[in-house]
VOBA-1610 file (N, C-alpha, C; in pm, whole numbers, padded with zeros to 5 digits, always signed):
BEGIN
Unk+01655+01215-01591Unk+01619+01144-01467Unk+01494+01062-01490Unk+01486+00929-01472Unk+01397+00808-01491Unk+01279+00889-01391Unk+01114+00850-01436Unk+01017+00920-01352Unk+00966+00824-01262Unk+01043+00649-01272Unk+01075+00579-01152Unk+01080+00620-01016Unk+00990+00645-00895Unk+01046+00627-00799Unk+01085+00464-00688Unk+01002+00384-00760Unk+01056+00262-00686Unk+01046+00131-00783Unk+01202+00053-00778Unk+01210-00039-00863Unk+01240-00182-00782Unk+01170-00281-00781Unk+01192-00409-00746Unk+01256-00448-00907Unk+01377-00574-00871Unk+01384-00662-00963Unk+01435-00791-00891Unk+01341-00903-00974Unk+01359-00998-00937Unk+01401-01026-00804Unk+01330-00985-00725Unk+01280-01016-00586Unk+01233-01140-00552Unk+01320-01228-00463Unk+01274-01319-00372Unk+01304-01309-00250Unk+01189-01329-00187Unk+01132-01338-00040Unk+01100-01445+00058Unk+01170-01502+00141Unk+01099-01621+00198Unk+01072-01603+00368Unk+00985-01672+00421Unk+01008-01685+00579Unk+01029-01865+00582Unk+01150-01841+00629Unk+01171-02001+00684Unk+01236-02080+00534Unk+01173-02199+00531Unk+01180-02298+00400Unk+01076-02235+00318Unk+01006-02153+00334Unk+00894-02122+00230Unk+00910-01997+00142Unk+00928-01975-00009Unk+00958-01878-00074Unk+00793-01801-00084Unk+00774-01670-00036Unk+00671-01589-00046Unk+00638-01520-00132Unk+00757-01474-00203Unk+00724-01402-00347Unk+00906-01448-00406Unk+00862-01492-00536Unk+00974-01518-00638Unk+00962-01457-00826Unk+01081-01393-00738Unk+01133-01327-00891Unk+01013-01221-00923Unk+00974-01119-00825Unk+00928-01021-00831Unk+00964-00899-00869Unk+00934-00857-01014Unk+00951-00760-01073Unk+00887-00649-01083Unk+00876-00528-01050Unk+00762-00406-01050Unk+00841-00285-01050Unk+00774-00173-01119Unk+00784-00069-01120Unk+00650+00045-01079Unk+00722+00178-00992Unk+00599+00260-00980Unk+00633+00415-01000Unk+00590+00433-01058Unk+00639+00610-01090Unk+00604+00717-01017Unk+00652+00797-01000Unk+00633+00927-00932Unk+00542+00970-00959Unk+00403+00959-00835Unk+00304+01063-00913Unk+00161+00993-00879Unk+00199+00875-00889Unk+00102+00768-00950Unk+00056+00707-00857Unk-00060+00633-00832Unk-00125+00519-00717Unk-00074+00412-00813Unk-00080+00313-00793Unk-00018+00188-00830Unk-00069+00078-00730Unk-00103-00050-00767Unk-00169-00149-00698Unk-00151-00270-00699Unk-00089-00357-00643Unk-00061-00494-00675Unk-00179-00618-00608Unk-00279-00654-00660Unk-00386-00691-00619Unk-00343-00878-00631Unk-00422-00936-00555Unk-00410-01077-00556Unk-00514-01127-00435Unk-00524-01308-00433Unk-00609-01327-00315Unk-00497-01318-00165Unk-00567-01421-00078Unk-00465-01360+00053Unk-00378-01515+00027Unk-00252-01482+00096Unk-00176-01560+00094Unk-00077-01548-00042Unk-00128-01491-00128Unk-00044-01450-00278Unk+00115-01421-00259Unk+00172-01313-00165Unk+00197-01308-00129Unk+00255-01102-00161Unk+00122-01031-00160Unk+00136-00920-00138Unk+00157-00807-00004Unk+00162-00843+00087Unk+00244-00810+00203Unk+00363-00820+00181Unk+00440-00948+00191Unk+00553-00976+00142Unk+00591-00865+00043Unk+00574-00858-00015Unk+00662-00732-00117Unk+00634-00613-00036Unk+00573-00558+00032Unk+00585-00419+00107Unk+00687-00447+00229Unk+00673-00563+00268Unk+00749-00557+00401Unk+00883-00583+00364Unk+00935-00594+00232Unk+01112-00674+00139Unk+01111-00483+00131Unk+01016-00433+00093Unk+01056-00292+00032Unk+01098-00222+00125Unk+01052-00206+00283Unk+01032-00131+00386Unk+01145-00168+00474Unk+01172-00251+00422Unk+01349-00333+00535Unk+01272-00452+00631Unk+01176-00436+00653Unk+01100-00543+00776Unk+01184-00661+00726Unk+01179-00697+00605Unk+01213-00887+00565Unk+01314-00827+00452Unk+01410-00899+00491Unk+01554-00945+00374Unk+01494-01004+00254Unk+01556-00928+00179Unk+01512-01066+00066Unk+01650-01164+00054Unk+01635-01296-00039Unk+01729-01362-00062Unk+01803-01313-00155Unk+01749-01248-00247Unk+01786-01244-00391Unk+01721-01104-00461Unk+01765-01073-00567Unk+01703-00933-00595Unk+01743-00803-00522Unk+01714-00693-00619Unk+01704-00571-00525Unk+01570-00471-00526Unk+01603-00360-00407Unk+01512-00233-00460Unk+01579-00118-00423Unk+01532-00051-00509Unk+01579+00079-00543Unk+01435+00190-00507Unk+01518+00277-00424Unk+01389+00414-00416Unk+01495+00563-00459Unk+01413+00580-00558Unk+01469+00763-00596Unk+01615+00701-00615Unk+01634+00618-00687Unk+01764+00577-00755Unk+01874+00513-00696Unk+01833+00524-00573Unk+01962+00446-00456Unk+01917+00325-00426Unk+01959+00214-00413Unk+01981+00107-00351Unk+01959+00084-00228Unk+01816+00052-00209Unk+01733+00019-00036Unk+01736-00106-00015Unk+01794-00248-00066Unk+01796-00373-00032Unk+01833-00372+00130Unk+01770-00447+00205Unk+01786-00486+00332Unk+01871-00375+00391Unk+01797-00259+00353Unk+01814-00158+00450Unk+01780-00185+00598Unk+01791-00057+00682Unk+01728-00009+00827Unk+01653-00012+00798Unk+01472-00069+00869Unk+01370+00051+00825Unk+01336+00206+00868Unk+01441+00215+00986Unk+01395+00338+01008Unk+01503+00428+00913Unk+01617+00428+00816Unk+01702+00480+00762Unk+01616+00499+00626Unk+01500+00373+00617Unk+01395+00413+00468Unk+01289+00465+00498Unk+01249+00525+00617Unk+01162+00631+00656Unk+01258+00740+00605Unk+01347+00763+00706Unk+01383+00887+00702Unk+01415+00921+00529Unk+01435+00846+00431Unk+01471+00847+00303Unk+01299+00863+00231Unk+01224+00885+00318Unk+01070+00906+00242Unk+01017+00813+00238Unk+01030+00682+00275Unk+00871+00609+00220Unk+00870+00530+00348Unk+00719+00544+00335Unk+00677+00549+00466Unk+00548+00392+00518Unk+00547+00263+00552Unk+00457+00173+00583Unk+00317+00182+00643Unk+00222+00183+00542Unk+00083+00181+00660Unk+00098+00033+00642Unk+00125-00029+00811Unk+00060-00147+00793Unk-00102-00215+00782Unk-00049-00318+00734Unk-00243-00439+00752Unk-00286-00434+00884Unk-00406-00390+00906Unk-00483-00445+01079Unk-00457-00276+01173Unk-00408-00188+01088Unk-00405-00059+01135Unk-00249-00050+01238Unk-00257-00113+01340Unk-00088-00105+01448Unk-00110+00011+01484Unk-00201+00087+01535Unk-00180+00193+01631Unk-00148+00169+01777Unk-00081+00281+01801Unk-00075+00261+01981Unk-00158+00262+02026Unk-00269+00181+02122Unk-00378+00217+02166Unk-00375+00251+02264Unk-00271+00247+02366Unk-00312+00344+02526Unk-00245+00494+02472Unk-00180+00532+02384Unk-00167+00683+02332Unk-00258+00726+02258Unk-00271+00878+02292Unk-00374+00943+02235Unk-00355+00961+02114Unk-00492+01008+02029Unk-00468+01031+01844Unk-00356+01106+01869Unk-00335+01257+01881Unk-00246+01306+01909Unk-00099+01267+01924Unk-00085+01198+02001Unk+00075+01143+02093Unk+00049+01033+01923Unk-00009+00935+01906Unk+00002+00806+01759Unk+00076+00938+01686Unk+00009+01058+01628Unk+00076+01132+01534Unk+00201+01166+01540Unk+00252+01186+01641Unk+00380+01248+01675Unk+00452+01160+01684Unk+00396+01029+01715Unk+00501+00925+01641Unk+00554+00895+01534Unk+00444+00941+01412Unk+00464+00914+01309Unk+00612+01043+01271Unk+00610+01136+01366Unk+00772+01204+01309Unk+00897+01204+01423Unk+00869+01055+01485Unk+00986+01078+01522Unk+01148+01076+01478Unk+01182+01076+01294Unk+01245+01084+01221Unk+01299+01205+01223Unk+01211+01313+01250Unk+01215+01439+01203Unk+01261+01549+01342Unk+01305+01697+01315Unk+01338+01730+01396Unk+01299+01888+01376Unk+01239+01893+01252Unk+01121+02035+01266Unk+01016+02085+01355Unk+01023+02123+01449Unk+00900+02086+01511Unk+00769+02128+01427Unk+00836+02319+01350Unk+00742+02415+01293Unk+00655+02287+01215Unk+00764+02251+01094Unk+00722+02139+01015Unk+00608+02031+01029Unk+00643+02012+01169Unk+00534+01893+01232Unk+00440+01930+01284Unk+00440+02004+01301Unk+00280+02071+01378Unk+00194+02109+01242Unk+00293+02192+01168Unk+00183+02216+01054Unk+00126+02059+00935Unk+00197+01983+00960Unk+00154+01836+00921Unk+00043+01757+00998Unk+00105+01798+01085Unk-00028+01709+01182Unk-00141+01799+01159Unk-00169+01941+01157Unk-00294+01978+01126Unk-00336+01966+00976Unk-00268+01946+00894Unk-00327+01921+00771Unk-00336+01745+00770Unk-00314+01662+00875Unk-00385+01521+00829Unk-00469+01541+00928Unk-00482+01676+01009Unk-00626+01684+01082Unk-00744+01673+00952Unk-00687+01822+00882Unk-00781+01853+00771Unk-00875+01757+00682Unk-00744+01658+00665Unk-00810+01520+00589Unk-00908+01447+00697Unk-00921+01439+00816Unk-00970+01326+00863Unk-01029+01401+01015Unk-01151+01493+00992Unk-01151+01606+01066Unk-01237+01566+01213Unk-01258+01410+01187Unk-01239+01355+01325Unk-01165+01311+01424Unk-01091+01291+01357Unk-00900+01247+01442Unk-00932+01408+01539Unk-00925+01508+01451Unk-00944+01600+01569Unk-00970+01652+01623Unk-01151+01618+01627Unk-01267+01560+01750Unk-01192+01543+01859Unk-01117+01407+01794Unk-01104+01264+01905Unk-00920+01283+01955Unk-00865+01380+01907Unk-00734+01415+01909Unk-00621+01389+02075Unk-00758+01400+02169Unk-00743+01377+02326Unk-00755+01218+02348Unk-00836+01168+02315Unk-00866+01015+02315Unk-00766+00920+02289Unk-00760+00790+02382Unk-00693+00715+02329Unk-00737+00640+02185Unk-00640+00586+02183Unk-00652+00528+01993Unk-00774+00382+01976Unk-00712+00340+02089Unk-00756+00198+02136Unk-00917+00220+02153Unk-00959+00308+02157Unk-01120+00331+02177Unk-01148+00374+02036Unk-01123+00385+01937Unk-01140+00456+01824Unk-01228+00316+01744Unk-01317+00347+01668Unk-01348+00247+01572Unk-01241+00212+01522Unk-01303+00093+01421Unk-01188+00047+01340Unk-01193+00125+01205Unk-01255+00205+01167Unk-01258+00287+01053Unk-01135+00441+01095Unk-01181+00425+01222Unk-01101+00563+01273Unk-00958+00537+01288Unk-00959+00424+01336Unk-00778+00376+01348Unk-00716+00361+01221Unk-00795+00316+01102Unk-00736+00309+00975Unk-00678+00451+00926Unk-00772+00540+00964Unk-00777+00706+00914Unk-00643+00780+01011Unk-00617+00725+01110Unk-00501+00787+01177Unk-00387+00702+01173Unk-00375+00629+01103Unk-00232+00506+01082Unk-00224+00544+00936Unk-00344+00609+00871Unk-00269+00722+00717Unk-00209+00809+00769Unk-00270+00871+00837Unk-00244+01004+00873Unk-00106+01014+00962Unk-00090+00933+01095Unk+00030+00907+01093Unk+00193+00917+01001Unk+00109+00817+00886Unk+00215+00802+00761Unk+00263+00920+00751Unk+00176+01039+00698Unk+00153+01129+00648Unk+00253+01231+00737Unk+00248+01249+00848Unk+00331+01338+00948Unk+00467+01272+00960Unk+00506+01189+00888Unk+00629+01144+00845Unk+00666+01232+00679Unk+00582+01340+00660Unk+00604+01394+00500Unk+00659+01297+00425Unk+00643+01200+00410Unk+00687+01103+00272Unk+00664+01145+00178Unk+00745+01071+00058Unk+00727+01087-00089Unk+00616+01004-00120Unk+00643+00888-00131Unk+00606+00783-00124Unk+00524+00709+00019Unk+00427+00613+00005Unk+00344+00604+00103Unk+00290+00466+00026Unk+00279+00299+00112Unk+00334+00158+00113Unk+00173+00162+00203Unk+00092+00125+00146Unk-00117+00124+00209Unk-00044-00025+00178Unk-00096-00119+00282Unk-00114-00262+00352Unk-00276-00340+00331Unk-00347-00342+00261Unk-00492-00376+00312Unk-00568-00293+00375Unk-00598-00136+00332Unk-00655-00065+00399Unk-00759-00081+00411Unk-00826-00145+00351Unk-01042-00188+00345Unk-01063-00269+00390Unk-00936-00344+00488Unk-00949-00451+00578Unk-01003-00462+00723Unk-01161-00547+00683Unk-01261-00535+00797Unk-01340-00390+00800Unk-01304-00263+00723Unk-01444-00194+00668Unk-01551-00193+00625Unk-01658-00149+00643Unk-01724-00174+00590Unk-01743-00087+00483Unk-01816-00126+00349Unk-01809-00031+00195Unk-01833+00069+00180Unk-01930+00173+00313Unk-01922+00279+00267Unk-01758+00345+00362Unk-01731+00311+00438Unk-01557+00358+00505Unk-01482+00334+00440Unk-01493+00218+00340Unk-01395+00147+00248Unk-01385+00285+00145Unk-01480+00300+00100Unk-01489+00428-00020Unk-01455+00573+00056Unk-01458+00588+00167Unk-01415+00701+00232Unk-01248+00730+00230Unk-01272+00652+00293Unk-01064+00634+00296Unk-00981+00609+00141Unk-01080+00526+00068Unk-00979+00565-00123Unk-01013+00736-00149Unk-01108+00776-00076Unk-01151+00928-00111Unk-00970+00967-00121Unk-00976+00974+00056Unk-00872+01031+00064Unk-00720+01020+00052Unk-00725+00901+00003Unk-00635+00845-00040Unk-00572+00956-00183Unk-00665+00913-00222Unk-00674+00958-00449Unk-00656+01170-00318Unk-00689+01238-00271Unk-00672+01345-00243Unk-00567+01400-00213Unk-00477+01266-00095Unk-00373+01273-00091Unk-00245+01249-00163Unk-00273+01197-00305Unk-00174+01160-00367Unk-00227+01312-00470Unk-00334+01324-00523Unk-00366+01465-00638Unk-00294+01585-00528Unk-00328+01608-00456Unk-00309+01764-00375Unk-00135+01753-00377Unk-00134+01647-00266Unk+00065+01664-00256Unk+00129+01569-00358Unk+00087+01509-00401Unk+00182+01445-00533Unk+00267+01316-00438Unk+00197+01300-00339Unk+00266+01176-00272Unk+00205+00987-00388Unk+00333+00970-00391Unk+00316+00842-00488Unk+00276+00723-00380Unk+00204+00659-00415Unk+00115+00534-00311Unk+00077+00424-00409Unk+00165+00286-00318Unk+00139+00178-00373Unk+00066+00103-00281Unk-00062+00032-00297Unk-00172-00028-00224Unk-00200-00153-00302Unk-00147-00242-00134Unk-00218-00385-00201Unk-00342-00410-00142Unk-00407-00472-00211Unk-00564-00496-00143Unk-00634-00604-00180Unk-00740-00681-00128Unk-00837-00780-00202Unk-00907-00714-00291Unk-00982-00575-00195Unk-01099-00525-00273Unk-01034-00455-00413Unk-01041-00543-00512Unk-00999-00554-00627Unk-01046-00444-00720Unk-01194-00427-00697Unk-01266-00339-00749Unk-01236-00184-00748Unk-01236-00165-00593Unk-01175-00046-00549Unk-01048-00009-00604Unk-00946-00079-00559Unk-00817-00033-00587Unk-00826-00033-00737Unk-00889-00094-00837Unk-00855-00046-00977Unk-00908+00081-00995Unk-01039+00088-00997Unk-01104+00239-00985Unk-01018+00346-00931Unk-00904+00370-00831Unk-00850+00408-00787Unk-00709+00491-00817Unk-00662+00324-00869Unk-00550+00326-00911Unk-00502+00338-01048Unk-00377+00404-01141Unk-00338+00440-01261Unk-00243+00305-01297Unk-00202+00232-01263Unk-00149+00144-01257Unk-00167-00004-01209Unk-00153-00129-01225Unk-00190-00248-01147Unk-00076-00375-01172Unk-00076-00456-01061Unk+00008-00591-01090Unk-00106-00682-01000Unk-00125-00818-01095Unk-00182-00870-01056Unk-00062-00998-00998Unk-00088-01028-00818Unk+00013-01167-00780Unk-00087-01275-00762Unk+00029-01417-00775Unk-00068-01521-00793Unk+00074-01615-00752Unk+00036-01684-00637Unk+00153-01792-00589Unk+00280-01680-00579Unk+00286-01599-00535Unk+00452-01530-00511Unk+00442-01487-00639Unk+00396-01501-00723Unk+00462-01416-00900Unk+00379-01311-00990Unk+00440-01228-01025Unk+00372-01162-01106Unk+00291-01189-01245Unk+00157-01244-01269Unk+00141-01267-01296Unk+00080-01192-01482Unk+00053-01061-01429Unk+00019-00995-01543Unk+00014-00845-01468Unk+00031-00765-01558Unk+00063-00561-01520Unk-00014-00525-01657Unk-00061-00411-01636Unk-00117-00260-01704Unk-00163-00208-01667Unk-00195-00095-01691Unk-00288+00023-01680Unk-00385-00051-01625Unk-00466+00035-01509Unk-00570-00059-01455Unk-00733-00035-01526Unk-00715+00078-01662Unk-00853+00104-01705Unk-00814-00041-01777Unk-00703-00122-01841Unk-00720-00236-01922Unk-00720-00363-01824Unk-00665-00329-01713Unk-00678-00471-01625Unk-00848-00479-01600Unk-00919-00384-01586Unk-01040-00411-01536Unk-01153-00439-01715Unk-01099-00476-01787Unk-01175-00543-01898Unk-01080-00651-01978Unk-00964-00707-01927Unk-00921-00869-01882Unk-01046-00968-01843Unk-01025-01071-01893Unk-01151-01145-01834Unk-01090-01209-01788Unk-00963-01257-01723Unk-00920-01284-01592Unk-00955-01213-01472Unk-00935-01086-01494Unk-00943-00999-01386Unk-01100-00992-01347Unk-01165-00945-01437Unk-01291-00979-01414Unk-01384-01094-01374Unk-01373-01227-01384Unk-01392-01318-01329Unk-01306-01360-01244Unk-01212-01389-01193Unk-01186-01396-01029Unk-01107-01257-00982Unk-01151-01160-01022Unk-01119-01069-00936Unk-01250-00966-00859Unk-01287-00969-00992Unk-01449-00856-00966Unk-01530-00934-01002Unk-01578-01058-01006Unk-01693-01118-00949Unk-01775-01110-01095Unk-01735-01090-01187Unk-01800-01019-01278Unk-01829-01208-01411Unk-01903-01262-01412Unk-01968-01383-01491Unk-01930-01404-01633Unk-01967-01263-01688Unk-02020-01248-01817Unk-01876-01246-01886Unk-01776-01268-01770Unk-01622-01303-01833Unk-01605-01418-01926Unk-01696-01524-01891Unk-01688-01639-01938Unk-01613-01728-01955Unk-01662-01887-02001Unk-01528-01991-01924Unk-01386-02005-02011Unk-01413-01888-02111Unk-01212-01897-02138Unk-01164-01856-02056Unk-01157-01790-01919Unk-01100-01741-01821Unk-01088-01878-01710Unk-01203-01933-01696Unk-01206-02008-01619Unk-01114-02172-01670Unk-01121-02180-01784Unk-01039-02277-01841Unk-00875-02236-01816Unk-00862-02175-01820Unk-00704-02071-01854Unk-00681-02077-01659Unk-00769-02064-01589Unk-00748-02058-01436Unk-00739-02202-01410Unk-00818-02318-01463Unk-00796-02443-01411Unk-00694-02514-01468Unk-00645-02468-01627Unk-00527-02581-01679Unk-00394-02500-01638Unk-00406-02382-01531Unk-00290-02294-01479Unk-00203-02254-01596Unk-00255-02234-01698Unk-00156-02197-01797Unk-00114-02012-01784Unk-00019-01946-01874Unk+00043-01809-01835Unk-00122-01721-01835Unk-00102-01587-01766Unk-00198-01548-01805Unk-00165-01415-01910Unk-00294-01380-02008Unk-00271-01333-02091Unk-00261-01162-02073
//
């Protein structure tokens, strides 16, 4: 049995006349954080939302745990384990933390199951259940990020699809939430693929990386070797001392190495 749990190939994506990601190829293994990093507009949303059923693709397929999820239901690829945190958080805000959680299983029909889930993404985030009475909509924006995981999470997924989670955090919440991120994938072995700007973070993070650029994959490895690329390092991590063969190689758009 392949240690694959999710395979894109040659994936294209469009809204309208406009192709968003073409001929998108990736793999992520069981086990593993995995990260497909790029600037905005690249078109890394797009590949979570082709994976999750939200958007058809034209062309291409994906595969989770060996079956064939192309333009599935999305709620038929919940119930099959993998589970969407979207970008910008999407909580209910006139429902309480509480009532948001119990959304996250309305797939499910354990109750035992769900109760003991929801208190262990208490455990992780042991303000959610402080604030467990409260509506959502009053919650910081650090707090809504922490219960739209946690949410995920009371869906027991295998697999778990992070959207821009450090989006509009500030760096020390930003580093809070990869805490628990990297906790939640070591403790339960839940596999998590996260796209993000903060480039820095998600490599540190992550065992794996794809870097997108215009809809395409532009370059993959291990992310201890993506982060001493001097592509990656000069327009990704800010980092100078990359020097201008990177920057030459970025302006005559040639492959990257």
């Amino acid at each position: 049995m392949s240690d694959e749990i999710l395979v894109l190939s040659n994936v294209e994506s469009a809204y309208g006349p406009i192709r968003a990601i073409r001929g998108v190829s990736l793999k992520v293994r069981r086990g593993e954080i995995a990260t497909v990093l790029g600037s905005n507009g690249a078109g890394k949303t797009t590949i979570l939302k082709t994976i999750s059923g939200i958007l058809d693709p034209r062309r291409g397929s994906v595969h989770f745990k060996g079956d064939d999820i192309t333009a599935n239901d999305p709620a038929a690829i919940v119930r099959r384990g993998l589970v969407q945190v979207p970008e910008g958080r999407e909580v209910f805000p006139l429902l309480s933390v509480h009532d948001n959680l119990l959304m996250g299983a309305y797939t499910r029909t354990d109750r035992d199951g769900v109760a003991r889930d929801i208190e262990q993404a208490y455990a992780y985030f042991p303000i959610l259940k402080e604030r467990e009475r409260q509506e959502a909509g009053l919650l910081s924006g650090g707090q809504q990020q922490m219960l739209a995981i946690a949410r995920a999470l009371v869906a027991a997924p295998e697999m778990i699809l992070l959207d821009e989670p450090s989006l509009g955090l500030s760096p020390k919440l930003t580093r809070e939430i990869f805490e628990i991120v990297v906790r939640i994938n070591r403790e339960r072995g839940t596999t998590i693929l996260v796209v993000e700007q903060n480039a820095n973070m998600a490599l540190n993070v992550a065992d794996y990386g794809y870097v997108l650029e215009n809809g395409r994959i532009v370059m993959e490895d291990r992310c201890a070797v993506l982060r001493e690329k001097d592509d990656v390092k000069e327009f990704y991590l800010g980092m100078k001392e990359a020097g201008v063969r990177g920057e030459r190689r970025w302006k005559k758009k040639k492959t990257w190495r």
